[in-house]
BABA-791455 format. One record per residue (C-alpha): x, y, z; residue in three letters. Coordinates in steps of 0.05 Angstrom, whole numbers, padded with zeros to 5 digits, always signed. Layout:
% residues N
XYZALA ...
***
This chain:
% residues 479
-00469-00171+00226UNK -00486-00227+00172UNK -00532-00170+00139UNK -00463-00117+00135UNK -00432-00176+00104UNK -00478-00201+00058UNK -00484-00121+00025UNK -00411-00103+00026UNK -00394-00166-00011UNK -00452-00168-00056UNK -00449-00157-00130UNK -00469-00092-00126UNK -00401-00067-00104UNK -00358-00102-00147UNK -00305-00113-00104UNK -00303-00048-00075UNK -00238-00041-00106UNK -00203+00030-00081UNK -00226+00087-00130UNK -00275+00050-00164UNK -00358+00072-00159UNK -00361-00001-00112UNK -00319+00033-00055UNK -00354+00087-00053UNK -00418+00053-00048UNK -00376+00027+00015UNK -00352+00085+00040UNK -00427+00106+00045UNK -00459+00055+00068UNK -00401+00057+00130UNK -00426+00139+00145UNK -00492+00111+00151UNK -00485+00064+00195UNK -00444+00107+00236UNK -00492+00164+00233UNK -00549+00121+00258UNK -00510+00090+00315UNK -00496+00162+00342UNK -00417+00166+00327UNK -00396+00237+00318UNK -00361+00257+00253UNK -00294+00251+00248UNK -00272+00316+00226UNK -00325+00370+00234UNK -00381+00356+00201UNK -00357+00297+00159UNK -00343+00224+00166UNK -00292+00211+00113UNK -00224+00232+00111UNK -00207+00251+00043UNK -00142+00238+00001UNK -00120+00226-00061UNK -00082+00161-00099UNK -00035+00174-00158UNK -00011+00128-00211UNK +00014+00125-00281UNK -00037+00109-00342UNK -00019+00035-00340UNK -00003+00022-00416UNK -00012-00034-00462UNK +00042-00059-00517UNK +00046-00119-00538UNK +00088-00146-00605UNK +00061-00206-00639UNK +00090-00251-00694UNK +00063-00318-00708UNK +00044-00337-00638UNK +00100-00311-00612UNK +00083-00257-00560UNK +00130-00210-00522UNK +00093-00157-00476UNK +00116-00104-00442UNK +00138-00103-00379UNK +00165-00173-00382UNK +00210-00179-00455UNK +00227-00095-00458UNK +00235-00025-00438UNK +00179+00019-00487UNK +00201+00085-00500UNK +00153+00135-00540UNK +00160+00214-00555UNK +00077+00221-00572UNK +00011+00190-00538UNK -00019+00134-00586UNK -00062+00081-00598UNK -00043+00047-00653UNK -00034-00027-00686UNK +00037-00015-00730UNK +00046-00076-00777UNK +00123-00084-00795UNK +00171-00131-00808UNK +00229-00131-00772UNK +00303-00129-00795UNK +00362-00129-00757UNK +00411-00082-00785UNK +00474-00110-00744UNK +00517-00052-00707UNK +00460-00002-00746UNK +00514+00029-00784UNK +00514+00063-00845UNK +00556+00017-00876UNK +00504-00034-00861UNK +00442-00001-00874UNK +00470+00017-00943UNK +00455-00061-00967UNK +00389-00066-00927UNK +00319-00041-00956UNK +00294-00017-00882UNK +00242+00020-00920UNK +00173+00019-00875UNK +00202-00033-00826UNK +00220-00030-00754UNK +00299-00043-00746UNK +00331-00076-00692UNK +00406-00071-00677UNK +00458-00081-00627UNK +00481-00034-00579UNK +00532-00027-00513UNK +00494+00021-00479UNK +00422+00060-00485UNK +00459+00127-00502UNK +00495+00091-00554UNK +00427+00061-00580UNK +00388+00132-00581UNK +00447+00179-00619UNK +00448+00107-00669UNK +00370+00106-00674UNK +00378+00187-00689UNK +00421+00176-00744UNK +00378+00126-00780UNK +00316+00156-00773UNK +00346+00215-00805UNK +00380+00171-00858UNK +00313+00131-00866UNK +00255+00157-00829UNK +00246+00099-00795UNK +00199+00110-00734UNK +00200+00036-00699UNK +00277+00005-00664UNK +00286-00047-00627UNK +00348-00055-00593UNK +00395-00115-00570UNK +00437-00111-00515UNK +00490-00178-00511UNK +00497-00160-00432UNK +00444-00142-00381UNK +00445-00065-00381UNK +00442-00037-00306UNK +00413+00030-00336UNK +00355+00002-00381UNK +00330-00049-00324UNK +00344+00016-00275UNK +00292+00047-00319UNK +00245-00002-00332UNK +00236-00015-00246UNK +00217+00058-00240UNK +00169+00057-00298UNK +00142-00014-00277UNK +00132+00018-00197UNK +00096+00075-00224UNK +00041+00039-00260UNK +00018+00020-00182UNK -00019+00072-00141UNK +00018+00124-00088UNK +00002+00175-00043UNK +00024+00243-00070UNK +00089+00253-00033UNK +00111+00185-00054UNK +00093+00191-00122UNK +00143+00252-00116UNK +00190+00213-00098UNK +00190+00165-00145UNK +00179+00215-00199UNK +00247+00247-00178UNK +00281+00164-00184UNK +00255+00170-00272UNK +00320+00172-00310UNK +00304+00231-00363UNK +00370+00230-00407UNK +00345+00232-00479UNK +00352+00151-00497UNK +00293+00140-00438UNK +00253+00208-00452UNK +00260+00222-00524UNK +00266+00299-00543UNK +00260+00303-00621UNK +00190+00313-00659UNK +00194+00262-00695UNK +00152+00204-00677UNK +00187+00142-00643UNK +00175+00074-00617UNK +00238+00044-00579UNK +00234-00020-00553UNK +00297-00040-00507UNK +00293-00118-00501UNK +00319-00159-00439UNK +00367-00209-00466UNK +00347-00261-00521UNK +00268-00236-00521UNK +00277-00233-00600UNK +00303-00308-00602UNK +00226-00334-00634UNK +00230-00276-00673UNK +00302-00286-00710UNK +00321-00359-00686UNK +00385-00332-00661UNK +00405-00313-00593UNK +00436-00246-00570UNK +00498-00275-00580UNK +00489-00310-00648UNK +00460-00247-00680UNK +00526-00208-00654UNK +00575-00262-00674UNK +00532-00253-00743UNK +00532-00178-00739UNK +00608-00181-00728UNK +00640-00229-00783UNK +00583-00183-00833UNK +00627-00124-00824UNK +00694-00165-00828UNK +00674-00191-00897UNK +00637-00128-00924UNK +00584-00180-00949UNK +00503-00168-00950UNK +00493-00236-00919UNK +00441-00186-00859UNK +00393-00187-00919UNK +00384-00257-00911UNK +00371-00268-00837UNK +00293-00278-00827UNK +00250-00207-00833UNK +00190-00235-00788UNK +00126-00201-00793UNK +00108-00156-00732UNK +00046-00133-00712UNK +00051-00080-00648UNK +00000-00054-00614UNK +00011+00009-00578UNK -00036+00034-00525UNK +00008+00096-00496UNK -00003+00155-00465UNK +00051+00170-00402UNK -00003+00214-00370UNK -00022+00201-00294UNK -00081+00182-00257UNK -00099+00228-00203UNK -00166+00195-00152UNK -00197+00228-00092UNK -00211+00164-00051UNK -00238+00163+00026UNK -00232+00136+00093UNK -00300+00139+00143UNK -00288+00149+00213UNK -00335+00162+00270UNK -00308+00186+00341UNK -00336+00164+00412UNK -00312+00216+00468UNK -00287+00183+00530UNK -00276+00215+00600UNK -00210+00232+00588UNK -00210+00268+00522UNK -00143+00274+00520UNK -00124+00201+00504UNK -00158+00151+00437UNK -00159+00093+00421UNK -00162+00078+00342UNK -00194+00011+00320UNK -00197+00001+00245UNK -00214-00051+00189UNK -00204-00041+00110UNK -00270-00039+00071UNK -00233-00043+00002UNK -00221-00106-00031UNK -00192-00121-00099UNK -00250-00114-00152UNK -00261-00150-00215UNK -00209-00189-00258UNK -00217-00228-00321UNK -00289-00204-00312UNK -00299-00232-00249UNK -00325-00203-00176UNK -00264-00216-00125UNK -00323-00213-00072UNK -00270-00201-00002UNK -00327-00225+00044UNK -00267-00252+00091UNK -00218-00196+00059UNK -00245-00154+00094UNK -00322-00147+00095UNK -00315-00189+00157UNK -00269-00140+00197UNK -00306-00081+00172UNK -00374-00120+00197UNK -00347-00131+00266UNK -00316-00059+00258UNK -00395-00034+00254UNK -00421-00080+00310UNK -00370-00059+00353UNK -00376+00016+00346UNK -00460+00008+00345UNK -00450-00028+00415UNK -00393+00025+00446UNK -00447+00081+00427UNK -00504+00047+00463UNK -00460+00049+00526UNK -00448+00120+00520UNK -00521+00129+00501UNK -00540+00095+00566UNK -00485+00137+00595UNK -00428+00097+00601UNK -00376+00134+00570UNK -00309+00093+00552UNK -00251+00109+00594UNK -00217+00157+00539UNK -00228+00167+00463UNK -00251+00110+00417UNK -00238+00127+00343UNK -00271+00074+00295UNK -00234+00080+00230UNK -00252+00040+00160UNK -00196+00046+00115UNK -00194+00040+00042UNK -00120+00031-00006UNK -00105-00033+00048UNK -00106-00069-00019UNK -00058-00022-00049UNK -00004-00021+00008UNK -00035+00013+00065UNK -00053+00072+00026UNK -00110+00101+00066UNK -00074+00084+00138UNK -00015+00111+00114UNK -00052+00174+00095UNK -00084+00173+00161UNK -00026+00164+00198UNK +00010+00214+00166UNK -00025+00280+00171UNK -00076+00242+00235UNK -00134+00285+00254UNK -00103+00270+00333UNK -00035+00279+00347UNK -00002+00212+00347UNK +00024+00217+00415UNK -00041+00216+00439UNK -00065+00146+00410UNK -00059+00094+00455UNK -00065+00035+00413UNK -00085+00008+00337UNK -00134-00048+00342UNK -00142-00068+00276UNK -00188-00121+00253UNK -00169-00161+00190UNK -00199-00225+00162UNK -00237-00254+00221UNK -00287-00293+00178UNK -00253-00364+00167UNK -00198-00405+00196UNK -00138-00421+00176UNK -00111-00505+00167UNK -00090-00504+00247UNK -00152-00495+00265UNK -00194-00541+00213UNK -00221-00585+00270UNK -00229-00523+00334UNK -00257-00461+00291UNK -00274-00424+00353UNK -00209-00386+00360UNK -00174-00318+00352UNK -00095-00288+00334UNK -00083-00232+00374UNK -00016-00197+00359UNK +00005-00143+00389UNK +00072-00098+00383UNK +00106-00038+00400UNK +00111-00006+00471UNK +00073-00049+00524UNK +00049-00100+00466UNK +00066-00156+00527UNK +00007-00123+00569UNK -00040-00109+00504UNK -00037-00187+00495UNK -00053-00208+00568UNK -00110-00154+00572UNK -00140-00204+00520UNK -00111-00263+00543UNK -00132-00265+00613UNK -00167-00199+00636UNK -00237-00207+00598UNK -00293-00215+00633UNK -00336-00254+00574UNK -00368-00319+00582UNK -00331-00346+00516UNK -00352-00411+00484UNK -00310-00475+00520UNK -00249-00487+00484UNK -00244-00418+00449UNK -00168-00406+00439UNK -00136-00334+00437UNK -00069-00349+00407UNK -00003-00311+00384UNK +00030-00364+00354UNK +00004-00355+00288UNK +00040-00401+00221UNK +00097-00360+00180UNK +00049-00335+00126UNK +00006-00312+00175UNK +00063-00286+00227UNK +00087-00250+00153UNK +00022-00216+00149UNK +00018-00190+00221UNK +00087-00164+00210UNK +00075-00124+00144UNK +00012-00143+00118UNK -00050-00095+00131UNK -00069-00025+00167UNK -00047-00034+00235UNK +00035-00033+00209UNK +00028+00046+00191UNK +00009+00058+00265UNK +00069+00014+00287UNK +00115+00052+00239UNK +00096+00112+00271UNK +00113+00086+00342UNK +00040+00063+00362UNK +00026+00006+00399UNK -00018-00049+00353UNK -00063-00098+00367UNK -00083-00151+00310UNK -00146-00188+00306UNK -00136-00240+00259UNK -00163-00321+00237UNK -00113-00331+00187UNK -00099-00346+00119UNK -00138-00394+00070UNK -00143-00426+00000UNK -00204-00371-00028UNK -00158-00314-00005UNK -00154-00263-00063UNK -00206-00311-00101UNK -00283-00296-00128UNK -00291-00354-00075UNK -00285-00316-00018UNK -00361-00299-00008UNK -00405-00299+00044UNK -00437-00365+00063UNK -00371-00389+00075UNK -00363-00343+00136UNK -00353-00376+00210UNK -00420-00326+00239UNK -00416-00357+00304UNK -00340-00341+00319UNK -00347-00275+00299UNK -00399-00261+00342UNK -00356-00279+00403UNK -00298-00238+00372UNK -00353-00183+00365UNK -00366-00182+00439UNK -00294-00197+00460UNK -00269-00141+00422UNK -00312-00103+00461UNK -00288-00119+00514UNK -00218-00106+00503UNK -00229-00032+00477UNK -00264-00018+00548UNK -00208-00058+00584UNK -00151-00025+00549UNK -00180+00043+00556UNK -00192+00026+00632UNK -00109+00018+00639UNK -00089+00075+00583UNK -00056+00109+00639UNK -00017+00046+00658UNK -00002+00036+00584UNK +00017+00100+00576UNK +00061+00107+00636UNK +00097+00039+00628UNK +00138+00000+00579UNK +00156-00062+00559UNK +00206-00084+00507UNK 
***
């Protein structure tokens, strides 16, 4: 077990972040160990279950003046009509209501203009006009009011730069607002930036408001007084492309047949993790090399017994999942086009950071969660509870009464939720939450080998011991 650790959360895989050349190093080394334990292929001939995640190209723009940074997503809405990567250096002008009457005493020659604007369809037939009248490419545009539409917008865009399965990506595709101000239809290069409120305050040293109050006693007086507000000196860089990201990613099952064929049970663990950031290696040895670990052990010692010819009492179906760290992506695959019908699944057990300990248990680290739910979750809990026969170590504790963050991540937090969503029982192996969580400190030697040993052997147990009363589970509910 140490050993399955120790490789899936070495350097060499990076993180095994989903998509990336680190999970598939994972996926593989998974069929392998499979394949040499004796577990038959999932599907045919093959251990993985394929799919595919989609996302958008996640792009870069930033605006810079004098340490003054506004990116996007945070300070606006980017708009563009052509793919580019490009550093624009401007200054900026703001050209009031962006009338003509205005723009006749401002030299907007070569600059990006910013105006004010009621509404985005306003902005774009204004930002028309005075790129005809101008040829100005770049616009940013003021809105004195949070604009439902423009942070409608932005929320799409922003979701679509994570990763989906295909028939959510649909979905969401069919949510994009694609009126002309958010999907520009002239030839004519453009840049449109539509800022959240007072995100060009550094920039001008006005607010929203000031700059319209400006704007408006401008046009009362017919003066040029907009030529002498501050032109600050912009420098955009633009790394766009609006073109999606289609990977073929993998789960790796391997199947067990029981004496009733007609019944499985599916235990799974995630193998991916997060991969690298700010150039360094989020290892996941807790997160979840140490699920996946036990996830290996388990299945090598359930294939021994049917080797020796002690077949389980139905279908055991070990599953390693990859997306987890995405939202549930490969589960949710899984679970959705399942190479057994659902109905016949008796349970999820699904094995999730079982490496460390959480602060309740700082001083007795010899302890599981189980958490169970759905249809005769009650009974899944006492068949682990009380009906084991394993010598476990004195004062080992198998608890449900987990803290609120980790009660929160039982409820929605790893694979085991797209089995309950789909009306299958769940049971959660778990030891909590802890500081290196999502860290590059979450490695290895910090791992608690002795407690998952006895989870090891006690989950085990409990896949023979639920199996044993599938027909009871099956055949009787609780609430």
């Amino acid at each position: 077990m140490r050993h399955h650790v120790y490789e899936l959360a070495s350097e060499d895989y990076k993180g095994r972040q989903t998509g990336e050349e680190g999970q598939k190093m994972a996926a593989n080394y998974i069929k392998h160990r499979f394949l040499t334990y004796g577990l038959d292929p999932l599907s045919g001939k093959s251990f993985f279950y394929p799919y595919q995640i989609v996302s958008k190209q996640k792009d870069y723009v930033v605006v810079k003046n004098q340490g003054n940074i506004l990116f996007w997503p945070w300070h606006f809405f980017f708009v563009s009509n052509t793919p580019q990567n490009d550093t624009i250096k401007t200054k900026l002008i703001f050209a009031g209501f962006g009338s003509e009457a205005e723009l006749a005493n401002l030299d907007v020659t070569g600059k990006a203009v910013a105006f004010i604007a009621d509404n985005p369809q306003e902005a774009y037939q204004t930002i028309l006009h005075i790129q005809q009248l101008k040829g100005t490419r770049s616009f940013f545009i003021i809105f004195p009011d949070n604009n439902r539409d423009v942070e409608k917008a932005w929320g799409v865009e922003y979701q679509m730069t994570d990763n989906y399965l295909p028939d959510e990506w649909q979905r969401l595709q069919s949510e994009v607002i694609k009126e002309p101000w958010a999907r520009p239809t002239v030839t004519d290069s453009l840049n449109i930036f539509y800022c959240f409120p007072n995100v060009l305050r550094n920039m001008f040293l006005l607010t929203d408001k000031e700059l319209e109050s400006i704007a408006k006693e401008n046009l009362k007086s017919k003066e040029a007084s907009l030529a002498y507000l501050i032109q600050p000196d912009l420098q955009c860089l633009v790394h766009y492309s609006d073109s999606l990201i289609t990977k073929p990613v993998e789960n790796v099952g391997g199947f067990i047949k029981g004496t009733d064929t007609s019944h499985t049970i599916v235990v799974s663990a995630h193998f991916d993790h997060i991969g690298e950031e700010l150039g360094r290696i989020n290892y996941g040895a807790d997160d979840n090399a140490s699920g996946t670990s036990v996830l290996l052990e388990v299945s090598r010692l359930m294939a021994g017994q049917t080797q020796q010819g002690k077949k389980p009492a139905c279908n055991v179906l070990f599953m390693a999942f990859s997306g987890e760290e995405m939202g549930l992506l490969g589960s949710m695959a899984f679970t959705s086009q399942p190479t057994i019908p659902l109905e016949q699944i008796v349970c999820n057990i699904n094995l999730d950071m079982i490496g460390r300990w959480d602060k309740a248990h700082t001083w007795n680290k010899e302890f599981v969660y189980l958490l169970t739910a759905g249809n005769n979750h009650k009974e899944l809990y006492k068949i682990g509870k009380h009906k084991l026969k394993l010598d476990l170590p004195s004062g080992f504790e198998v608890s449900h009464n987990p803290g609120p963050k980790e009660r929160l991540a039982f409820k929605y937090g790893s694979d085991h939720y797209s089995f309950l969503t789909k009306g299958v029982p769940v049971a959660f192996f778990f030891t909590g939450l802890h500081e290196d969580y999502h860290t590059p400190n979450d490695i290895p030697e910090k791992l608690n080998y002795p407690n998952m040993t006895t989870i090891t052997y006690m989950v085990y147990q409990y896949i023979n011991q639920v199996a044993a009363q599938q027909q009871k589970l099956f055949n009787n509910g609780d609430d």
